[in-house]
ZADRENKOL-976321 format. One record per residue: z, x, y of N, C-alpha, C, O in turn; residue in one letter. Coordinates in Angstrom, 2 decimals. Last residue first. Layout:
// ZADRENKOL-976321
+---------+---------+---------+---------+---------+---------+---------+---------+---------+---------+---------+---------+------+
:    n_pz :    n_px :    n_py :   ca_pz :   ca_px :   ca_py :    c_pz :    c_px :    c_py :    o_pz :    o_px :    o_py : resn :
+---------+---------+---------+---------+---------+---------+---------+---------+---------+---------+---------+---------+------+
:       Z :       X :       Y :       Z :       X :       Y :       Z :       X :       Y :       Z :       X :       Y :    A :
...
+---------+---------+---------+---------+---------+---------+---------+---------+---------+---------+---------+---------+------+
END
This chain:
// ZADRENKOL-976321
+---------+---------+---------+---------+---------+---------+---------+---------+---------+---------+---------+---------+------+
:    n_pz :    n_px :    n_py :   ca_pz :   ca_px :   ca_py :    c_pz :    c_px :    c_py :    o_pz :    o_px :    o_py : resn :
+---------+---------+---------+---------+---------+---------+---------+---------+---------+---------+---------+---------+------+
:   14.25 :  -12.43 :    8.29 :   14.53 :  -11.74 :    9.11 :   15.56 :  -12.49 :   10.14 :   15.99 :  -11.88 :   11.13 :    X :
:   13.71 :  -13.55 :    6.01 :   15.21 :  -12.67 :    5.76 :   14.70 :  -12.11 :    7.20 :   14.82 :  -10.88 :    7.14 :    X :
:   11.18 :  -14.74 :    5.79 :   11.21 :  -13.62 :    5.82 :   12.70 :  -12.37 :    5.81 :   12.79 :  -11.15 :    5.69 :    X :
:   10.42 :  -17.35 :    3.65 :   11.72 :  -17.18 :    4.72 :   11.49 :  -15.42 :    4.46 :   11.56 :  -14.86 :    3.36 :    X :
:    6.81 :  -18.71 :    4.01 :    8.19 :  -18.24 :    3.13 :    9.30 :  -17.28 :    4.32 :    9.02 :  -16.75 :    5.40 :    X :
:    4.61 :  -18.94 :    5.13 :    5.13 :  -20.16 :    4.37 :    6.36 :  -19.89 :    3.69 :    6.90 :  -20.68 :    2.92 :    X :
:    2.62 :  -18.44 :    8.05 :    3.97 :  -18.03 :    7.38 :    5.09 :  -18.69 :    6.39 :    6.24 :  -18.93 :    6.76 :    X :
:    1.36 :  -19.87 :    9.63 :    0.50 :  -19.47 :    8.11 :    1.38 :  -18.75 :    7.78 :    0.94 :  -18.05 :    6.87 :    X :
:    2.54 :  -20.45 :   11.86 :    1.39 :  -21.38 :   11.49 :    0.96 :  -20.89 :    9.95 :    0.26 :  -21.59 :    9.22 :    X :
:    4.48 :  -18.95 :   12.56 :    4.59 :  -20.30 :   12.63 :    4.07 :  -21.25 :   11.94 :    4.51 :  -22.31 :   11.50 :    X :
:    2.66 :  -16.78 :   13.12 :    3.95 :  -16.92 :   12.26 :    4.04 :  -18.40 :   11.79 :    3.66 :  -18.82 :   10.70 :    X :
:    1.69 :  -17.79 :   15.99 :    0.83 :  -17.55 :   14.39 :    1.87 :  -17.41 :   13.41 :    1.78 :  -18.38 :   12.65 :    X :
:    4.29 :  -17.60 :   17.33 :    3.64 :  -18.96 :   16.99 :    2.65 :  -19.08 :   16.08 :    2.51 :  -20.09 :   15.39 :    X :
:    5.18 :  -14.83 :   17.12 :    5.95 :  -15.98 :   16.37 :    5.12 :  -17.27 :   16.15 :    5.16 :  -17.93 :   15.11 :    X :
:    2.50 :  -13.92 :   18.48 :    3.07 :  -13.59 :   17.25 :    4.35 :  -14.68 :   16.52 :    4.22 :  -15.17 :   15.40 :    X :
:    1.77 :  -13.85 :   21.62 :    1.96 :  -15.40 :   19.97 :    1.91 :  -14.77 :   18.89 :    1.01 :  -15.18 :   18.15 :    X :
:    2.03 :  -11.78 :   22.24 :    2.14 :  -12.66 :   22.94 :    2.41 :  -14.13 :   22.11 :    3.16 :  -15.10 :   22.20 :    X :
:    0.77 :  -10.02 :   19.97 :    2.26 :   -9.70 :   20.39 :    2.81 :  -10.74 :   20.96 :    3.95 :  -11.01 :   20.59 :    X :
:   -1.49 :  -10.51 :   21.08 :   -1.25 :  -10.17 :   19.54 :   -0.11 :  -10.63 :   19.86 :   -0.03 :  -11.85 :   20.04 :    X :
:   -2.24 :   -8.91 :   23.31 :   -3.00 :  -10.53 :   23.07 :   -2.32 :  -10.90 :   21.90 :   -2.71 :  -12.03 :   21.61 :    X :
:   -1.51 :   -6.59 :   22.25 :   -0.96 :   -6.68 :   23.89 :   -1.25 :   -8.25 :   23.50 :   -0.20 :   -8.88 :   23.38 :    X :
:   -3.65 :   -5.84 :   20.39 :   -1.88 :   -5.81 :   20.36 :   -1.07 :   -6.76 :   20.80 :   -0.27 :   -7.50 :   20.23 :    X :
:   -5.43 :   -5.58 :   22.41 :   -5.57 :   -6.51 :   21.23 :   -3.94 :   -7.08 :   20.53 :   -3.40 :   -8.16 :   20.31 :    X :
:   -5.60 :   -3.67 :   23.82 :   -5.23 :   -5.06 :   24.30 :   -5.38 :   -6.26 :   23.18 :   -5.41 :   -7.49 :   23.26 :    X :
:   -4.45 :   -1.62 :   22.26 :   -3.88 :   -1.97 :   23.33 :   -4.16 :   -3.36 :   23.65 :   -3.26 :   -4.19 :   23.77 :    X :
:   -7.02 :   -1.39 :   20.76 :   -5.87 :   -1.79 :   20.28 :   -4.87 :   -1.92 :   20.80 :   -3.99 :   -2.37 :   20.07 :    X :
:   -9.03 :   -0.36 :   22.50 :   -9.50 :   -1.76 :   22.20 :   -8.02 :   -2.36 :   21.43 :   -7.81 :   -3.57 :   21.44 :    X :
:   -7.87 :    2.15 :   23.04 :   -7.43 :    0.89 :   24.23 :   -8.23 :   -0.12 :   23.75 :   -8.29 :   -1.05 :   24.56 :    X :
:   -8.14 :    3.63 :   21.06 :   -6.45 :    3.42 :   21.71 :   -6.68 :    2.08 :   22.30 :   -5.94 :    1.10 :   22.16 :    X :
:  -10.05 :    2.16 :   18.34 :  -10.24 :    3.49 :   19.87 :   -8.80 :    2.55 :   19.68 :   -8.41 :    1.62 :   18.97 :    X :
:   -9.20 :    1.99 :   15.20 :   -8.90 :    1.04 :   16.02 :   -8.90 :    2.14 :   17.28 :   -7.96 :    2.94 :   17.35 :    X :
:   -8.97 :    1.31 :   11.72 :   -9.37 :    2.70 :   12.28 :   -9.85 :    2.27 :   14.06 :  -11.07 :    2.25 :   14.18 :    X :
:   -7.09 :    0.19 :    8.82 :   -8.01 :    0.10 :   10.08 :   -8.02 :    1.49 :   10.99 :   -7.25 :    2.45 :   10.92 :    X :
:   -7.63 :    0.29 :    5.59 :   -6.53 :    1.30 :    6.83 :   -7.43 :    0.76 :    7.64 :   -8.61 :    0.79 :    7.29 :    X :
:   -5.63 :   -1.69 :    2.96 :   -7.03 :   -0.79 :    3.88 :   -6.35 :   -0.79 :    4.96 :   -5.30 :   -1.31 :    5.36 :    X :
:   -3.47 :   -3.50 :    2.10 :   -4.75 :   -2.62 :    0.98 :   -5.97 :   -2.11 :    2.02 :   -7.16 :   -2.22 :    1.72 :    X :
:   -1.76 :   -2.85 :    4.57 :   -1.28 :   -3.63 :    3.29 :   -2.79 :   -2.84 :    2.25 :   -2.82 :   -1.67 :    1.85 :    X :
:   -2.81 :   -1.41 :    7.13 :   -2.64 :   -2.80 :    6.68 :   -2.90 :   -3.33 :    5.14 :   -3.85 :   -3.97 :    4.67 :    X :
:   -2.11 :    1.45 :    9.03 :   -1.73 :    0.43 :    7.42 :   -1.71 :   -0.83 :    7.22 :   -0.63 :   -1.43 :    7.14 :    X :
:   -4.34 :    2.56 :   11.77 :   -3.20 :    1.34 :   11.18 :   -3.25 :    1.44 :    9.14 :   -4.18 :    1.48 :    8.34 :    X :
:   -4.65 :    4.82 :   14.01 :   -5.20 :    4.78 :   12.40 :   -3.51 :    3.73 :   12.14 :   -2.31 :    3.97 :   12.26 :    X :
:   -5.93 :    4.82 :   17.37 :   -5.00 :    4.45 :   16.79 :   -5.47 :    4.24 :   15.14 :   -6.49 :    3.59 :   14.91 :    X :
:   -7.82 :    7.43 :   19.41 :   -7.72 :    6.45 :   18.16 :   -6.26 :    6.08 :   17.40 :   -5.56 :    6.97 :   16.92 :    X :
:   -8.99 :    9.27 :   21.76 :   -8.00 :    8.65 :   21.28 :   -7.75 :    7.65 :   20.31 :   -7.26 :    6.72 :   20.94 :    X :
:  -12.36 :    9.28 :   21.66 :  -11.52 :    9.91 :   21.80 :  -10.01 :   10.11 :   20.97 :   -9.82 :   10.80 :   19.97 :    X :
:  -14.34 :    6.54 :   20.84 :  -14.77 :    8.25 :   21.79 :  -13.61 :    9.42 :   21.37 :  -13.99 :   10.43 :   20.78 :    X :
:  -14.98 :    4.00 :   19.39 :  -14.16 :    5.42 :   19.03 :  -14.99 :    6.06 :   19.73 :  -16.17 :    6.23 :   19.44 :    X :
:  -15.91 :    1.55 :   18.91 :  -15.77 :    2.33 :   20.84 :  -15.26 :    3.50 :   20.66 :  -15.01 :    4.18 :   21.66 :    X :
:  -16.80 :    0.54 :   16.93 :  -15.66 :    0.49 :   17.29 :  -15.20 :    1.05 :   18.60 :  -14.10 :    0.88 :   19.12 :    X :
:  -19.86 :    0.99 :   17.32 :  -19.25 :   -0.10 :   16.87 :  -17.98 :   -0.03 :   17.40 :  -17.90 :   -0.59 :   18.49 :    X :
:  -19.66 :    3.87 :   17.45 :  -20.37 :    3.22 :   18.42 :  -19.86 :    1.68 :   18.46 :  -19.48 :    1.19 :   19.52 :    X :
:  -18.33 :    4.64 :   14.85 :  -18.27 :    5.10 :   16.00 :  -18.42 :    4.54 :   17.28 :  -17.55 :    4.63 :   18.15 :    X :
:  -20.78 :    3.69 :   13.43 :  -19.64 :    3.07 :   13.26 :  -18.74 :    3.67 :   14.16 :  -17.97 :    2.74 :   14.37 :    X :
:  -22.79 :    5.21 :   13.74 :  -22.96 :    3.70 :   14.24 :  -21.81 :    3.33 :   14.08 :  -21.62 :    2.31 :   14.75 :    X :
:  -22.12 :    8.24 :   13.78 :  -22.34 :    7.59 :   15.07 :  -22.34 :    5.87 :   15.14 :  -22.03 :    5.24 :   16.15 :    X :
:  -19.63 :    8.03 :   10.85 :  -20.87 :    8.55 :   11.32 :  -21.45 :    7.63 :   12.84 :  -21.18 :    6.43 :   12.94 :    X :
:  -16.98 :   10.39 :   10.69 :  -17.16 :    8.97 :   10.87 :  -18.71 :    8.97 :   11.56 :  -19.01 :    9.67 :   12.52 :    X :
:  -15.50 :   12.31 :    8.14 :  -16.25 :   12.34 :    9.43 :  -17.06 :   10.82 :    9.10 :  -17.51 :   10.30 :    8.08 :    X :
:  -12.00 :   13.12 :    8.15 :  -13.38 :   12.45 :    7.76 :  -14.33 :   12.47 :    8.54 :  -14.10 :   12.66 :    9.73 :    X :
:   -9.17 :   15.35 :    7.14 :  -10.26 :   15.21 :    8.07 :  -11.92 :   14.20 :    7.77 :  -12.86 :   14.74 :    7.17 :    X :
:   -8.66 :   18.04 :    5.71 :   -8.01 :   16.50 :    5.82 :   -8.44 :   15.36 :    6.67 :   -7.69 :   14.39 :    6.70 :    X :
:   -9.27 :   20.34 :    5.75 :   -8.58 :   19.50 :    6.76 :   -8.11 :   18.81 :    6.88 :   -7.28 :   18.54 :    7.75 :    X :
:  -11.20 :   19.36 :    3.67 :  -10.16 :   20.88 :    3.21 :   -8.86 :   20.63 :    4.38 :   -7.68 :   20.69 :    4.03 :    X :
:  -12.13 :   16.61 :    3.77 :  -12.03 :   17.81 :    3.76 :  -10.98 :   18.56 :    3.64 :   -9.83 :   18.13 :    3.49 :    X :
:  -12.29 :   12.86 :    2.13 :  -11.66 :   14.20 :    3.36 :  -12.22 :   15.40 :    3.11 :  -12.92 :   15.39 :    2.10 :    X :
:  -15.43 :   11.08 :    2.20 :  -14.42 :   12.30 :    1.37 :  -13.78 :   12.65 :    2.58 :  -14.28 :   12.76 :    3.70 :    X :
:  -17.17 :    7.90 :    2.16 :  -16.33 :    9.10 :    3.07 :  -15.85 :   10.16 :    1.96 :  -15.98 :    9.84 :    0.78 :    X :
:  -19.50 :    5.76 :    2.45 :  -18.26 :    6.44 :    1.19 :  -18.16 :    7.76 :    2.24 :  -19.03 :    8.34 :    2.88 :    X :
:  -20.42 :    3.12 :    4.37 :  -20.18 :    4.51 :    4.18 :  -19.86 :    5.44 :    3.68 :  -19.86 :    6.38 :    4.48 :    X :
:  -21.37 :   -0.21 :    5.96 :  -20.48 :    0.73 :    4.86 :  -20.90 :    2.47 :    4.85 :  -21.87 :    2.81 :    5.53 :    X :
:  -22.99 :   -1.38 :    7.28 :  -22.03 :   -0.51 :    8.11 :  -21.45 :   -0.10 :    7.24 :  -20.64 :    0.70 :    7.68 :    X :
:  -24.42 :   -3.44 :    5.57 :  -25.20 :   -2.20 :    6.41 :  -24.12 :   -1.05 :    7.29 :  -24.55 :   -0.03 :    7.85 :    X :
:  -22.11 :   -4.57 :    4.91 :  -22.51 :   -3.73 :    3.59 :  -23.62 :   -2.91 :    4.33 :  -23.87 :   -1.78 :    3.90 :    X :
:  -21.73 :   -6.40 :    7.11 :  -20.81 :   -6.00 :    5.96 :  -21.12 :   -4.92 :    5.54 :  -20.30 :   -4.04 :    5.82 :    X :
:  -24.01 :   -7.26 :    7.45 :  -23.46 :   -6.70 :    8.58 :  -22.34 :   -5.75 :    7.90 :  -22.16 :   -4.56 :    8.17 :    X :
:  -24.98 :   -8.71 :    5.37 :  -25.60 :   -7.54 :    5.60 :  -24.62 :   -7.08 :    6.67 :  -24.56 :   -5.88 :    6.43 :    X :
:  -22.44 :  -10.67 :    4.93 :  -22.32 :   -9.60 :    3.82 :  -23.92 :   -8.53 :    4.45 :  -23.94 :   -7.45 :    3.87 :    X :
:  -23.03 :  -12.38 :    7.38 :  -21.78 :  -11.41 :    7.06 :  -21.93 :   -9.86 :    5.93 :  -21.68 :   -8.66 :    6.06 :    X :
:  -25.35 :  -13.12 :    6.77 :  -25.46 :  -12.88 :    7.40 :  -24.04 :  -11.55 :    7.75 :  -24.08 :  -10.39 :    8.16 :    X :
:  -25.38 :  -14.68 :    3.99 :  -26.13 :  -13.56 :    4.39 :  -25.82 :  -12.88 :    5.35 :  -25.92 :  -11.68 :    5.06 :    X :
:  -23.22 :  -16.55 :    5.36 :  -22.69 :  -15.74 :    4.32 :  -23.80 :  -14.52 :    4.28 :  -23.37 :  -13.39 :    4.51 :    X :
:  -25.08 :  -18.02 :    7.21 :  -23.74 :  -17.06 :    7.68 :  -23.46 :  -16.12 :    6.42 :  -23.50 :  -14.90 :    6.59 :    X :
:  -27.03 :  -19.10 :    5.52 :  -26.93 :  -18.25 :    6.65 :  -25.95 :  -17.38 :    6.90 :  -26.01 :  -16.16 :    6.80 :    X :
:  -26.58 :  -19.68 :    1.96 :  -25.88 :  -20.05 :    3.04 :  -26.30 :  -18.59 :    4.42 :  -25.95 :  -17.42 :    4.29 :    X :
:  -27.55 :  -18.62 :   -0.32 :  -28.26 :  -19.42 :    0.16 :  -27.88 :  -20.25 :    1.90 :  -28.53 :  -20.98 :    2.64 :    X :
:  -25.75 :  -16.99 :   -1.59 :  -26.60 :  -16.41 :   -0.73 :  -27.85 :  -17.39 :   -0.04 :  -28.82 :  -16.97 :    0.60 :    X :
:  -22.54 :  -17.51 :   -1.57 :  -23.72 :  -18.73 :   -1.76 :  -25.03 :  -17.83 :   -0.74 :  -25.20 :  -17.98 :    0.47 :    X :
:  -20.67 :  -14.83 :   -2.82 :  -21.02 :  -16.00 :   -1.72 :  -22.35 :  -16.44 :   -2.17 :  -23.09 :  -15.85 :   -2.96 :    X :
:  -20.00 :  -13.39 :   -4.65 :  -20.09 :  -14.49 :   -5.48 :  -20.34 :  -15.56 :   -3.96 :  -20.22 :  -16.79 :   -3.99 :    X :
:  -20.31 :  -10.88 :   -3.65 :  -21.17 :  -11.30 :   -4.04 :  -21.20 :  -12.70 :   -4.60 :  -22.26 :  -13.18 :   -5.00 :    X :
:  -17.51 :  -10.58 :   -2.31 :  -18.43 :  -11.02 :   -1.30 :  -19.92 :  -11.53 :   -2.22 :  -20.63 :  -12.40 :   -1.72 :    X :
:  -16.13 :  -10.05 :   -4.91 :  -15.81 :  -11.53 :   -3.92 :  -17.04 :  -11.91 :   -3.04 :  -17.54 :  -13.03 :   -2.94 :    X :
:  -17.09 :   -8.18 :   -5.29 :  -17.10 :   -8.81 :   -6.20 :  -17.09 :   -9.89 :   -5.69 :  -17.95 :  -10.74 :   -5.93 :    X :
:  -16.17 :   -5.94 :   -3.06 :  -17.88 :   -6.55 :   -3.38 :  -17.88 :   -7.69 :   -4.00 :  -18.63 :   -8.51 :   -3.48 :    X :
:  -13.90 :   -6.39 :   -3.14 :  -14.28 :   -6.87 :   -2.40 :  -15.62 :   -7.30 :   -2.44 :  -16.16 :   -8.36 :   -2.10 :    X :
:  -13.22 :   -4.56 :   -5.80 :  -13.07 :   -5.98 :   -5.59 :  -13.34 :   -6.73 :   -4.55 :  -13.11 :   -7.92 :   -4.76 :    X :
:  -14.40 :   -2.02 :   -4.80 :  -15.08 :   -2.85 :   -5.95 :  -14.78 :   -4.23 :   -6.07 :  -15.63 :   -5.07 :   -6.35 :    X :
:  -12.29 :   -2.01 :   -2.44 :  -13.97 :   -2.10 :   -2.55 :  -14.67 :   -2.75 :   -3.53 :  -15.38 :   -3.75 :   -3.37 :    X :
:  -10.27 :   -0.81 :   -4.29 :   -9.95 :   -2.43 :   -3.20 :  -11.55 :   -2.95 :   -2.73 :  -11.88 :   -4.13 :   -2.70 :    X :
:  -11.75 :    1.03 :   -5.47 :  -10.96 :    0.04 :   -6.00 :  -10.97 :   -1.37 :   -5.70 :  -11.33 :   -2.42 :   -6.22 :    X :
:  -11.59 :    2.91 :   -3.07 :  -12.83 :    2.65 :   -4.31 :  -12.52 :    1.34 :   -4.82 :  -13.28 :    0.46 :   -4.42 :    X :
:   -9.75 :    1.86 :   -0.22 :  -10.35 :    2.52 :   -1.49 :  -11.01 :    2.30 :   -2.31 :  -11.14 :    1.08 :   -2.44 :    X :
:  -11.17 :    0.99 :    3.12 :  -10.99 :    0.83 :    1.45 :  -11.13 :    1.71 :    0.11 :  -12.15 :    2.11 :   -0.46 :    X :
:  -11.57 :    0.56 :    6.49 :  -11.57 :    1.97 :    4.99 :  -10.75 :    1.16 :    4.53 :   -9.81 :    0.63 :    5.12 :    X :
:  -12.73 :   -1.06 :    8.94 :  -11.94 :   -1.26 :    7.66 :  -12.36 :    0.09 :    7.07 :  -13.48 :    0.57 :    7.25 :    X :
:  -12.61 :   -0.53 :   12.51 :  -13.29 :   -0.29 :   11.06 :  -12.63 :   -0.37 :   10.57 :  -11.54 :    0.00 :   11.02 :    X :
:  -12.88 :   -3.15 :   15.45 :  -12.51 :   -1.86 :   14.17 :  -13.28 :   -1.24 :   13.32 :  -14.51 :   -1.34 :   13.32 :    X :
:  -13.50 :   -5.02 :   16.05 :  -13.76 :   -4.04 :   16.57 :  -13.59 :   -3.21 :   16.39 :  -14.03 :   -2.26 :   17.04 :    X :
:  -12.73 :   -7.73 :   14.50 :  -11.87 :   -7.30 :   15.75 :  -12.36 :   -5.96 :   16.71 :  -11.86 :   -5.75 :   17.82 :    X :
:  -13.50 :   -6.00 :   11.42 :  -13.38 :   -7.01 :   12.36 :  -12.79 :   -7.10 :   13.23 :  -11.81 :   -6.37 :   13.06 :    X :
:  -15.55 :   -3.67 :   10.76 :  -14.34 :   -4.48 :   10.73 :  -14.27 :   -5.92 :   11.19 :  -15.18 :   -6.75 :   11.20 :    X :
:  -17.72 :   -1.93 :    9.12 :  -17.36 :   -2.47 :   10.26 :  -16.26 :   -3.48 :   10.08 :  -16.24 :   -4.09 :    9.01 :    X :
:  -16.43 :    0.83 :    6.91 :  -17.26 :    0.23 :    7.38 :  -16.99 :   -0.54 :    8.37 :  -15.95 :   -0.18 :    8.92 :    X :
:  -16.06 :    3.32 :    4.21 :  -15.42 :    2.74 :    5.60 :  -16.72 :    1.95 :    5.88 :  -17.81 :    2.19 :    5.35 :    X :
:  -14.13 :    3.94 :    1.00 :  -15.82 :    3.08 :    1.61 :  -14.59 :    2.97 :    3.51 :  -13.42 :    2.76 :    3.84 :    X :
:  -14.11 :    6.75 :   -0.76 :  -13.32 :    5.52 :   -0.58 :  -14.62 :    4.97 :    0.60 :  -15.69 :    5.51 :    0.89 :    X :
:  -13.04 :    9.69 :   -2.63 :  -14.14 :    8.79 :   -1.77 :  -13.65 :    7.07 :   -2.00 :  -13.11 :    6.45 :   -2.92 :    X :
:  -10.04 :   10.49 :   -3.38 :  -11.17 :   11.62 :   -2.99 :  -12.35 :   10.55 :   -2.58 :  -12.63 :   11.09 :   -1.51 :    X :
:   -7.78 :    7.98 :   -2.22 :   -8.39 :    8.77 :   -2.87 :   -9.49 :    9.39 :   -2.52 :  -10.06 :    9.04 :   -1.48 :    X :
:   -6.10 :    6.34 :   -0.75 :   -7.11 :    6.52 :   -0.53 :   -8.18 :    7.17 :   -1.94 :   -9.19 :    6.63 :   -2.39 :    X :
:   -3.62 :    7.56 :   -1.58 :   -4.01 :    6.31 :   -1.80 :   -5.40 :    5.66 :   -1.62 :   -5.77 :    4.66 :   -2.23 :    X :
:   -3.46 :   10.23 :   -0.28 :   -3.19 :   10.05 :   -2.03 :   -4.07 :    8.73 :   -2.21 :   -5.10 :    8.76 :   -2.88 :    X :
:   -3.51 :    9.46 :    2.27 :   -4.94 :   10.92 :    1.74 :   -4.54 :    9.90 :    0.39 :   -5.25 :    8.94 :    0.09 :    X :
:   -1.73 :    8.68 :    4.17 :   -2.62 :    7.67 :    3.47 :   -3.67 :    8.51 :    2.83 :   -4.82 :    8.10 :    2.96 :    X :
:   -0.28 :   10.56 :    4.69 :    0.69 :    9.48 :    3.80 :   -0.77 :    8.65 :    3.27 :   -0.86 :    8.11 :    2.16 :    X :
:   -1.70 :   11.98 :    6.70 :   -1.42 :   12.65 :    5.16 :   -0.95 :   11.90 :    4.15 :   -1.02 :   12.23 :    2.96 :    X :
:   -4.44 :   10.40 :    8.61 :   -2.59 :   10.59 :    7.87 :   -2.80 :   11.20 :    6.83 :   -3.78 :   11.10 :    6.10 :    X :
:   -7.33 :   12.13 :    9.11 :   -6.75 :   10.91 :    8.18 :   -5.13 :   11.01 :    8.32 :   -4.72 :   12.12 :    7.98 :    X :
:   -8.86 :   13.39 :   11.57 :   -7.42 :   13.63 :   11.00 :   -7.17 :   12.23 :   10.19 :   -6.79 :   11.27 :   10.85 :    X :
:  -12.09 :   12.57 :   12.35 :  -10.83 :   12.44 :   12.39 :  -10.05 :   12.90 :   11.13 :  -10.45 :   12.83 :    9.97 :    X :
:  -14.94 :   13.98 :   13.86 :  -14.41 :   13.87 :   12.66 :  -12.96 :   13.42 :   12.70 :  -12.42 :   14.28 :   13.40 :    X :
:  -17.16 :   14.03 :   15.78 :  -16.78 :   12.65 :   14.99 :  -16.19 :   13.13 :   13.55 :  -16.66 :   12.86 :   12.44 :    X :
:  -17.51 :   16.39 :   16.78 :  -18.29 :   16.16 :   15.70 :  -17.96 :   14.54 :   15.14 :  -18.52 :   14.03 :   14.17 :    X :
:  -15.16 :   16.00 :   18.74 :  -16.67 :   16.07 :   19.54 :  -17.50 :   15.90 :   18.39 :  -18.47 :   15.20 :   18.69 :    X :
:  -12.85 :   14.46 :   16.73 :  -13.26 :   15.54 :   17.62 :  -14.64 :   15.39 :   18.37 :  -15.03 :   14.23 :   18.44 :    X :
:  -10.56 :   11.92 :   17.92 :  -12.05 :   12.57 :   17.01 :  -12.41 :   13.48 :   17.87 :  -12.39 :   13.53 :   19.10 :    X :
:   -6.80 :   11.48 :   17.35 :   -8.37 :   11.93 :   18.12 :   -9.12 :   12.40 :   17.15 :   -8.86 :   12.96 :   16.09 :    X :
:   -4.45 :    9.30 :   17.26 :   -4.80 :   10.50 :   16.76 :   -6.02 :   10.71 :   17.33 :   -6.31 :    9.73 :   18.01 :    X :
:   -1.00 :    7.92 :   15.91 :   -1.99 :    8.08 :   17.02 :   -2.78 :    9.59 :   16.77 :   -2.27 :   10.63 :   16.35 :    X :
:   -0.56 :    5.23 :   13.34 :   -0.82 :    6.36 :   13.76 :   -1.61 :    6.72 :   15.16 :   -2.58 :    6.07 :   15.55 :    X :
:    1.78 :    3.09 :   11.86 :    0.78 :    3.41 :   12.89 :    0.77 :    4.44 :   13.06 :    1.85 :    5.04 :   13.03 :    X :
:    1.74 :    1.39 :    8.62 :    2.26 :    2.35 :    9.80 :    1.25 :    2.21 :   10.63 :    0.20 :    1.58 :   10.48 :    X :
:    0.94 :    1.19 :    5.52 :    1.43 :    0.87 :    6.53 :    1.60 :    1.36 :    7.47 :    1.66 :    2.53 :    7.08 :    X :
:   -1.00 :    0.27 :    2.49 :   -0.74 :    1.35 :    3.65 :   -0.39 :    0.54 :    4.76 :   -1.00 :   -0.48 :    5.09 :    X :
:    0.00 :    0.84 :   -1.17 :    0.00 :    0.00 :    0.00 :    0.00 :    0.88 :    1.24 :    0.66 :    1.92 :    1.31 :    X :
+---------+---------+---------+---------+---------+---------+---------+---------+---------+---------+---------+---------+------+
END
């Protein structure tokens, strides 16, 4: 499972510093691609194979569902770290997510989002504001908090 937040930069080659907590789980190639919200999703091999599985059983006869799964699967990518530890993220997905510089790397539960600083600032920032009231709404069990 991946959690946390990380703050971190791409270099001028578009390569980022992965967390070290998320290298193991990840494993040696794993899929990045376009997200949602403006992100990028990375998935391990795994959490991938089951995602394909799901996305192929859509009704390819339905617009939108074509339409998701090319946007989906044209922004995918299999990645490796390096000796660094380090991925390199290629220009369209880069471009997609606004990654220039500063980058926030999230754990969300089975894939790591990959989020520039300030598209996750205000997203957060919009987030944070009705967080109890989405709670509210699709939170069906007593969190002990």
């Amino acid at each position: 499972m991946f959690m946390g937040e990380f703050q971190h930069t791409i270099d001028v080659k578009g390569r980022l510093i992965v967390p070290s907590k998320f290298r193991d789980s990840l494993g040696e190639r794993f899929v990045a691609t376009k997200g949602l919200d403006n992100c990028l999703f990375v998935y391990p091999a795994e959490e991938w194979q089951q995602l394909e599985q799901k996305l192929k059983s859509l009704p390819f006869t339905r617009a939108d569902a074509r339409a998701f799964v090319r946007f989906f699967f044209s922004g995918a990518t299999e990645c490796e770290i390096d000796k660094q530890g380090r991925i390199l993220l290629p220009a369209n997905l880069r471009e997609y997510a606004k990654l220039e510089k500063d980058v926030v790397v999230l754990g969300v539960s089975n894939r790591v989002e990959i989020w520039s600083s300030g598209e996750w600032e205000k997203y957060s920032s919009k987030a944070e504001a009705t967080y109890e009231e989405i709670a509210e709404k699709i939170v069906d069990f007593d969190l002990g908090i």
